[in-house]
C-alpha positions in Angstrom: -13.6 -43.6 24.9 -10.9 -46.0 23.0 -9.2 -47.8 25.7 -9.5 -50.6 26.9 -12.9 -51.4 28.5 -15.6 -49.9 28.2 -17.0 -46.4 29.0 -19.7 -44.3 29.2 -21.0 -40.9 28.2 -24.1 -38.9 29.5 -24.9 -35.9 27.2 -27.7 -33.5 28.7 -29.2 -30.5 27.7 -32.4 -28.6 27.0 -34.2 -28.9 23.5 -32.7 -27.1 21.0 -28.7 -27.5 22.9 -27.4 -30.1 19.9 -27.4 -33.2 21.7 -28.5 -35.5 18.5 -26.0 -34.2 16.8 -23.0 -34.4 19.3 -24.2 -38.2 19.7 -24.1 -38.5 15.9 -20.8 -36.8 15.0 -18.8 -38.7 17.8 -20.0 -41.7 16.2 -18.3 -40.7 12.4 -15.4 -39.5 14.5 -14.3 -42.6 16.6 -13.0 -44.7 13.5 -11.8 -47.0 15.7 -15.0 -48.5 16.6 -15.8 -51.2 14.3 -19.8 -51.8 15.3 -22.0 -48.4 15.8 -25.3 -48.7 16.8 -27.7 -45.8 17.0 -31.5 -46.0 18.7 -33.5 -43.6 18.1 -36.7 -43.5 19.9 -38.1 -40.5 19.3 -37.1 -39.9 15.5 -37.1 -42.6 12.5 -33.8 -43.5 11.3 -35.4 -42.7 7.6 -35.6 -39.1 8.8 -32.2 -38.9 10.8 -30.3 -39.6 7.7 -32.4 -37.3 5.8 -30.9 -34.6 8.0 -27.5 -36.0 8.6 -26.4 -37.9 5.4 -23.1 -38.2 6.0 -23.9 -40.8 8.8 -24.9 -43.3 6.4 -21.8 -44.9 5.6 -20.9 -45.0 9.1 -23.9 -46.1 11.0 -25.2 -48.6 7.3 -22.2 -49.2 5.0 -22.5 -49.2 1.8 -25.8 -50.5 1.8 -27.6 -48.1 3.9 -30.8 -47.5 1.2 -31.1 -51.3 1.4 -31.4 -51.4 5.1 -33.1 -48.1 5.7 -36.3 -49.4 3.2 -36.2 -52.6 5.5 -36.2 -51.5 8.3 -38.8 -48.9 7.5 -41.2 -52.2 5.6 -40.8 -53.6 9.4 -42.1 -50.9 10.9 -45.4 -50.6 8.7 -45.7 -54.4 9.5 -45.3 -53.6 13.0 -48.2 -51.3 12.9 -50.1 -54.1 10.9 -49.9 -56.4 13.4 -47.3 -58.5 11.7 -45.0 -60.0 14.4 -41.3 -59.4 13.7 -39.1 -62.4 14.4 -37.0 -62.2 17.3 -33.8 -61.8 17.6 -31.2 -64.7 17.7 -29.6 -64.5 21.0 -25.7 -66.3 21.0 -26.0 -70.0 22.7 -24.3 -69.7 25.9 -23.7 -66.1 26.7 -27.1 -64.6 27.0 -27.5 -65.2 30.5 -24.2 -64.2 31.5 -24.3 -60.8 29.6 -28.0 -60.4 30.7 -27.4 -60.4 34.3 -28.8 -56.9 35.3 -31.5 -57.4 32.1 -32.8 -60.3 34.0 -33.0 -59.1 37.4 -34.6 -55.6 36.1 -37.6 -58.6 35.0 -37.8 -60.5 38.0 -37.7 -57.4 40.4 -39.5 -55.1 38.2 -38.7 -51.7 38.7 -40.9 -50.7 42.0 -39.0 -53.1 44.2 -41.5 -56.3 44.3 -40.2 -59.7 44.4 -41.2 -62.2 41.7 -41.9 -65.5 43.4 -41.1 -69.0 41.7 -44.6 -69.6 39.5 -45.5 -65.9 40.3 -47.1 -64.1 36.8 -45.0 -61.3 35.7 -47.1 -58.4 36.0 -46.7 -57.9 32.1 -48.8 -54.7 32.0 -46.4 -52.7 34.2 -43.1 -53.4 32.9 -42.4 -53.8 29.0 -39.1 -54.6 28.3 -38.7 -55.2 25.0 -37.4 -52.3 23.9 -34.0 -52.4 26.1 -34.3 -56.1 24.8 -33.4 -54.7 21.5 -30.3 -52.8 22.6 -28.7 -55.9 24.2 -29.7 -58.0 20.7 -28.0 -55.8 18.5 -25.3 -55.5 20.8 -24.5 -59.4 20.9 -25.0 -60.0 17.4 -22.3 -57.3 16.3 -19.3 -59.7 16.6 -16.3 -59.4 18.7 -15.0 -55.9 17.6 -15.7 -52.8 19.4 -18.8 -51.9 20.0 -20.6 -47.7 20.6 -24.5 -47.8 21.2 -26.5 -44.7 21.1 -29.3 -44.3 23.0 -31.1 -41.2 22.1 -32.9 -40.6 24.5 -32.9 -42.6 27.5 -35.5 -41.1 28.8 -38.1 -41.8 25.9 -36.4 -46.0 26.6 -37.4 -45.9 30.0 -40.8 -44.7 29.6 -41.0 -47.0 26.8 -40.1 -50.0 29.2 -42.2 -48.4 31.7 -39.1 -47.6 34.4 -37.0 -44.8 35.5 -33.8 -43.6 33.6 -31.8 -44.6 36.2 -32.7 -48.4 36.2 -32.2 -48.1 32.4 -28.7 -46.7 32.4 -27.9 -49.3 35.2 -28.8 -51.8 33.4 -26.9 -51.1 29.9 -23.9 -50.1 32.3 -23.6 -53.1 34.1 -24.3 -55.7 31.4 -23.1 -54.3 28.2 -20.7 -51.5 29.3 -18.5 -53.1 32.1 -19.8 -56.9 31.1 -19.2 -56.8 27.3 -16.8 -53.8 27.3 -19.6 -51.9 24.6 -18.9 -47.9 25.2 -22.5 -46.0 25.3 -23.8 -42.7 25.0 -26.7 -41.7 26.9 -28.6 -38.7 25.5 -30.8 -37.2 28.1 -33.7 -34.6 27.2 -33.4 -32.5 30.4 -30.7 -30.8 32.1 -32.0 -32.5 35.5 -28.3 -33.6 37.6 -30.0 -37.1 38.9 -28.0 -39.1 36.6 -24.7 -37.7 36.7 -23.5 -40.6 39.3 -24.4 -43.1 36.9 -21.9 -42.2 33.7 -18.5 -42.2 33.3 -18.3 -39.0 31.3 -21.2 -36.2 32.0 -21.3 -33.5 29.2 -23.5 -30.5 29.1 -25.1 -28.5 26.7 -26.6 -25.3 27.3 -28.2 -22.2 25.3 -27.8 -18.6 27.2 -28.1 -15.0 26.1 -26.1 -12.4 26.1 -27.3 -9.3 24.9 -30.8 -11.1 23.2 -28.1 -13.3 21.2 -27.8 -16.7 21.7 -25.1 -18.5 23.0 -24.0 -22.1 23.0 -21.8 -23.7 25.9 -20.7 -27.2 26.5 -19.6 -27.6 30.1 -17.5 -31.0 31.1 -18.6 -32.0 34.2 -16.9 -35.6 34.3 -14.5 -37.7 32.6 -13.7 -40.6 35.3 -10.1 -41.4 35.2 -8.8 -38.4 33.1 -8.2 -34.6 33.4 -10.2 -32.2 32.5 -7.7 -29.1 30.7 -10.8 -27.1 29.7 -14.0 -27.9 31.0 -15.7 -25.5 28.9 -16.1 -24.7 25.4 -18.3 -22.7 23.4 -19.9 -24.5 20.3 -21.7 -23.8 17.3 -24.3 -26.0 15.0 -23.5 -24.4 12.0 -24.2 -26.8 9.0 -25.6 -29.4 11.3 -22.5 -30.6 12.7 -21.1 -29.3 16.1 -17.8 -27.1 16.3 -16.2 -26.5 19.6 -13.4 -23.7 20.1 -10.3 -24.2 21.9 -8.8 -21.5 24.7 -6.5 -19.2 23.0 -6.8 -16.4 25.7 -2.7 -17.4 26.3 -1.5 -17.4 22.8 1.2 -14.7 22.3 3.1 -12.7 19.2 0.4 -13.9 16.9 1.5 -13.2 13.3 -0.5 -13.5 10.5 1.1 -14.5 7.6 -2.1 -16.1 5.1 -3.8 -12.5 5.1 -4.9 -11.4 1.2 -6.1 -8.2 0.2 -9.8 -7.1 -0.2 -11.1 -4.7 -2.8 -13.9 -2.3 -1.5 -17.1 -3.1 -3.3 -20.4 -1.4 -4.3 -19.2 1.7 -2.6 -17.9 0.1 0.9 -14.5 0.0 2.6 -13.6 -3.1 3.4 -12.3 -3.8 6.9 -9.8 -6.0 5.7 -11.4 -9.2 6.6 -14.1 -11.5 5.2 -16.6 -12.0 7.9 -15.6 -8.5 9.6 -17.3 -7.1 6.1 -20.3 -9.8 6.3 -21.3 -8.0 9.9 -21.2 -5.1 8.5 -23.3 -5.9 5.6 -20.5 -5.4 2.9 -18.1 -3.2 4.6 -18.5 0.1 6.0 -19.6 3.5 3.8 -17.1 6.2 3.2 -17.3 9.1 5.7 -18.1 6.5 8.5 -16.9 6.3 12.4 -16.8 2.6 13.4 -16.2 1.7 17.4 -14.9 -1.6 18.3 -15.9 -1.8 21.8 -13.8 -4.3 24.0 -15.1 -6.3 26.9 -13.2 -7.3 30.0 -10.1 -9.4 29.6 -10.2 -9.8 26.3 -6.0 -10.6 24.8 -4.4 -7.5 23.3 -2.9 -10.2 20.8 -5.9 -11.5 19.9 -7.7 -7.7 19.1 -4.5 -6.5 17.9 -5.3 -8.9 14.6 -7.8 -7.0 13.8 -5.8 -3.7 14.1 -3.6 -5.2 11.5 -5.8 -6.7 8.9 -7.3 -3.2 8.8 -3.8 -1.3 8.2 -3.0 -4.0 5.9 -5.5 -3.9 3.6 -5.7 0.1 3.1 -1.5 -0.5 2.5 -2.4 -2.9 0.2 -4.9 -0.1 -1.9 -2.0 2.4 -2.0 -3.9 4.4 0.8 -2.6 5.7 3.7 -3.5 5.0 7.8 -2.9 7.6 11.1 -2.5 4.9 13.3 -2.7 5.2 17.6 -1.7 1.7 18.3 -3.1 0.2 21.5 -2.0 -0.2 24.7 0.5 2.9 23.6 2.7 0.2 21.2 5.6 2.0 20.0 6.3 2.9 16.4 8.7 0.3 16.0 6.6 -2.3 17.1 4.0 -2.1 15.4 5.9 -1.8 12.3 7.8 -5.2 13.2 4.5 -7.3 13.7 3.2 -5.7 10.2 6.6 -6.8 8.5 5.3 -10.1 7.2 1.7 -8.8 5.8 2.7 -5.7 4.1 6.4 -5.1 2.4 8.4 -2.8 4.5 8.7 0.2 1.6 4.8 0.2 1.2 4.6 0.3 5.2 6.9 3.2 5.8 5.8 5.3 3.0 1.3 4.9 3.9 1.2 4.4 7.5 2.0 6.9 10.0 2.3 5.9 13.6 1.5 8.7 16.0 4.2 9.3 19.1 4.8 11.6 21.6 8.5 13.7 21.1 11.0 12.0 23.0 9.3 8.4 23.7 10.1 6.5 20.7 13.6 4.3 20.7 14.0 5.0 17.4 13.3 9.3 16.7 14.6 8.6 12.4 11.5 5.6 11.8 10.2 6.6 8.4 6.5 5.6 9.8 6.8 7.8 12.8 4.7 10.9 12.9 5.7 13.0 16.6 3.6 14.3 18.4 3.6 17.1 21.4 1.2 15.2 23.2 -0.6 18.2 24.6 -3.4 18.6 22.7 -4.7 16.2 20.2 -6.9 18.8 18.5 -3.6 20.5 17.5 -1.6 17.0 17.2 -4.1 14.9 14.9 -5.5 18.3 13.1 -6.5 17.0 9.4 -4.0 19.2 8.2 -0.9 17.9 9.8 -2.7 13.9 9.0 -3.2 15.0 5.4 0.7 16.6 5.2 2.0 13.5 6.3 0.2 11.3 4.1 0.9 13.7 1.2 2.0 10.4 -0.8 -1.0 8.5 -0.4 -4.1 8.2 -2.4 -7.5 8.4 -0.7 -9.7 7.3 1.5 -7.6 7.2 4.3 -7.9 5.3 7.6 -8.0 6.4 10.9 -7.2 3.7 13.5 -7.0 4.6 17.5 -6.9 2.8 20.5 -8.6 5.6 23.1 -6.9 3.6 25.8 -3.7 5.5 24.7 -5.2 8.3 23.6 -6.4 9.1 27.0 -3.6 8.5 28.3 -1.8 10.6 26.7 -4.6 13.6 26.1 -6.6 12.8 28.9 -10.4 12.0 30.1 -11.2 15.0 27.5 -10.4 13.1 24.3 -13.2 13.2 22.5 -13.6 17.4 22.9 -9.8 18.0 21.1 -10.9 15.2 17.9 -14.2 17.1 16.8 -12.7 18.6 14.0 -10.8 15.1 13.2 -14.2 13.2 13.1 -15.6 16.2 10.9 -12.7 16.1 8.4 -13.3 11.8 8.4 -17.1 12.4 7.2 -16.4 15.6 5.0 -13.3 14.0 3.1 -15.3 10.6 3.0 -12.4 8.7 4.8 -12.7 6.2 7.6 -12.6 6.5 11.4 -11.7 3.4 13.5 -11.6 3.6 17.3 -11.0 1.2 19.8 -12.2 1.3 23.4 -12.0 -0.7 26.7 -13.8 -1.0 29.8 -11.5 1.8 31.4 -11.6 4.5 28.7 -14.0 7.4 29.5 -14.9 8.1 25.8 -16.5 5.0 24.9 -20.6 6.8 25.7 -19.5 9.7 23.6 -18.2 7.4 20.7 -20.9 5.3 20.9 -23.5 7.9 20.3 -21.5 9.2 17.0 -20.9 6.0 15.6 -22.6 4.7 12.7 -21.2 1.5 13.1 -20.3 -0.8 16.5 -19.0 -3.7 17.2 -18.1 -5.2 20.3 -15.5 -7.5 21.4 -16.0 -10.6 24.7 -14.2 -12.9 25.9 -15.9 -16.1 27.5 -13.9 -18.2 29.2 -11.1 -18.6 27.1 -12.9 -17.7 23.9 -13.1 -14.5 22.6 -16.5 -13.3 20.4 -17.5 -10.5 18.2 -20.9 -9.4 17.6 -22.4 -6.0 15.9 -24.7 -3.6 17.9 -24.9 -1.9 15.1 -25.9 -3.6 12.4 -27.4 -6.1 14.9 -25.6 -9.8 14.4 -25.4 -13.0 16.2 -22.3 -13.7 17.9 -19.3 -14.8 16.5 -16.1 -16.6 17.5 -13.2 -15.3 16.8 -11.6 -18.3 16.1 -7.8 -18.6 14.9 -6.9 -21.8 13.0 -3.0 -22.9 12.7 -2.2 -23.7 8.7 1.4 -24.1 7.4 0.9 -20.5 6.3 0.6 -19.7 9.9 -2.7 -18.3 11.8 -6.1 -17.6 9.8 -8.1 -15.5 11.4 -12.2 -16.3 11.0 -15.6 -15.0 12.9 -17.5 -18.2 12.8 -21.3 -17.4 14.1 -23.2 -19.5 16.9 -26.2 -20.6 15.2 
């Protein structure tokens, strides 16, 4: 939108998708431009800034009150009756830079011919209002220039034409003639128009589940490629936040992670917006699932796997882990070595592994297993004898995919007496299913607490079943601590 020339957007959507405020934050985004210009013509500028006030500065200067009060004294005199003086058009480039303008007026927009000392038909065609686009426009000086038009289709039934003749118009004359750039905001999702732009962007609200979702599809950018032409979006504090593709990333460490205390008789889960969806954490005694959808990155879910070990290392209380996708011992003990110190690791968590599998039989986290029966295996007195040293409640974390595959289809039968132990000890059960695990019905129907895990596109959200919550992205930001890890929610 910065180069050389000038180009053209067309943003589309439903009501409701976010398309004002796309419009508005690309405009306090491109620094570069020196002259933005925004036309509202449904909405009073008084009232935009009312709900965006960081645009002032941007759109106004420093001055913005000043020009906001005149603007709105012009409009009352408008209504009065008052005329308005016209605009000062710049001596010898009008013409030129009106080419399209001025044929629009002697054509008209339902193909008639105006002939020399023909009326106009006035009554049809009112053009003043696109008139004011191109004013602005010329008298902004030489610098770049964006205009807004929000929404072309409230300009062209203003001027009494079709959206199309509109957009041709500003294209031809102020985008390719005076090299402005221009967004076109568009109140339908109706394809028509795509031809006419040189960027088409798409906004759309779906449902998954009776929660909303917001998607912003990239349907054009002439002259460029397109990496990732989708991206889910929130409007969260009135601005608009897109998430990149991280289905790919790989050995994900995180380094930022600080402990959280358990509060008004809740465990925490070992992450600030994992407790907000649970409404403070989850009560002693309880089985929590964490049900995951199709595709979704074993590094991106094995993040939350650690922030729960860490913070019940970081309480001095100990953890029977099953890591997923039957993770070894060591392992998982080397992606925990920059959260938790090693001696604290070793001495509270206890990795469960089949005799004979692990690389490394003397690991002081290892806790073997026959792998026959995991009623005998995970009985709460072999869990309780290994974390002796420990104080309680103690966490129990599983992925069933290697449960099952170790124990079989049958899982759930053999843990009765684990999940009994969990709620009469008042510890914590954490279980972890996929698509393919058999146990996930079962699980589901003793659970007090579920969350489930998607991945869209490359995007990967989180959202409670029970408690019911919007969706959230999972959304991993890179600081010079390393990752941090956040559930941001769609709103």
């Amino acid at each position: 939108m910065l180069g050389p020339g000038g180009h053209s957007v067309l943003i589309r959507g439903n009501a409701g998708t976010g398309k004002t405020t796309m419009a508005l934050q690309m405009i306090e985004e491109m620094q570069e431009i020196e002259n933005s210009f925004y036309f509202s013509t449904r909405v009073s500028d008084a009232i935009m800034l009312n709900q965006f006030p960081w645009l002032a500065r941007r759109l106004y200067g420093e001055d913005e009150g000043e020009v906001i009060h005149q603007e709105v004294d012009e409009a009352h005199r408008e209504m009065d009756g008052v005329p308005l003086e016209p605009p000062r058009p710049i001596p010898g480039e009008q013409d030129q830079a009106r080419y399209w303008l001025n044929k629009l007026k002697l054509r008209g927009a339902f193909g008639f011919e105006v002939r020399p000392g023909q009326a106009f038909p006035q009554n049809r065609i009112d053009l003043s209002e696109l008139e004011k686009v191109y004013s602005t426009v010329e008298r902004g000086g030489k610098g770049k220039a964006l205009v807004v038009i929000d929404s072309i289709d409230a300009l062209a039934e203003a001027c009494g034409v079709n959206q199309a003749t509109v957009i041709t118009s500003i294209q031809k004359d102020l985008v390719e003639g005076k090299r402005a750039n221009a967004i076109f905001v568009a109140e339908s999702n109706d394809r028509y128009l795509d031809y006419l732009g040189d960027g088409v962007v798409e906004l759309v609200i779906s449902d998954l589940d009776r929660r909303r979702l917001r998607e912003m599809n990239i349907l054009k950018l002439r002259g460029c490629a397109i990496h990732q032409p989708k991206y889910l979006y929130t409007l969260r504090g009135a601005r608009m936040r897109t998430f990149p593709d991280r289905s790919s990333d790989a050995g994900l460490a995180l380094k930022a992670w600080s402990s959280l205390p358990d509060r008004e008789g809740k465990i925490s889960l070992g992450l600030v917006d994992l407790d907000r969806l649970t409404k403070g954490g989850v009560a002693p005694g309880s089985i929590v699932l964490i049900e995951l959808g199709h595709g979704v990155p074993l590094p991106i879910t094995s993040l939350l796997e650690q922030v729960m070990v860490a913070n019940f290392v970081s309480h001095g209380h100990g953890v029977l882990w099953v890591p997923l996708k039957k993770e070894t011992a060591e392992a998982a003990r080397a992606r925990m070595a920059q959260m938790v110190p090693r001696e604290s690791f070793d001495r509270q968590v206890r990795i469960a592994e089949v005799t004979g599998e692990s690389p490394d039989p003397n690991l002081p986290c290892l806790m073997p297993v026959e792998g026959s029966n995991a009623r005998q295996d995970l009985s709460w007195k072999n869990v309780a004898f290994a974390l002796k040293e420990t104080s309680p409640p103690s966490l129990s974390i599983m992925g069933f995919d290697t449960l099952e595959s170790i124990y079989g289809g049958k899982t759930m039968d053999q843990l009765t007496e684990h999940f009994a132990a969990v709620k009469r000890h008042r510890h914590l059960f954490v279980g972890f299913t996929s698509p393919s695990t058999q146990s996930t019905r079962r699980l589901t129907d003793l659970a007090s607490c579920h969350l489930k895990v998607e991945r869209i596109g490359g995007t990967v959200i989180v959202y409670g079943v029970e408690p019911f919550t919007e969706c959230n992205v999972l959304s991993i930001s890179d600081g010079q601590e390393g990752p941090r890890l956040e559930l941001v929610p769609i709103i």
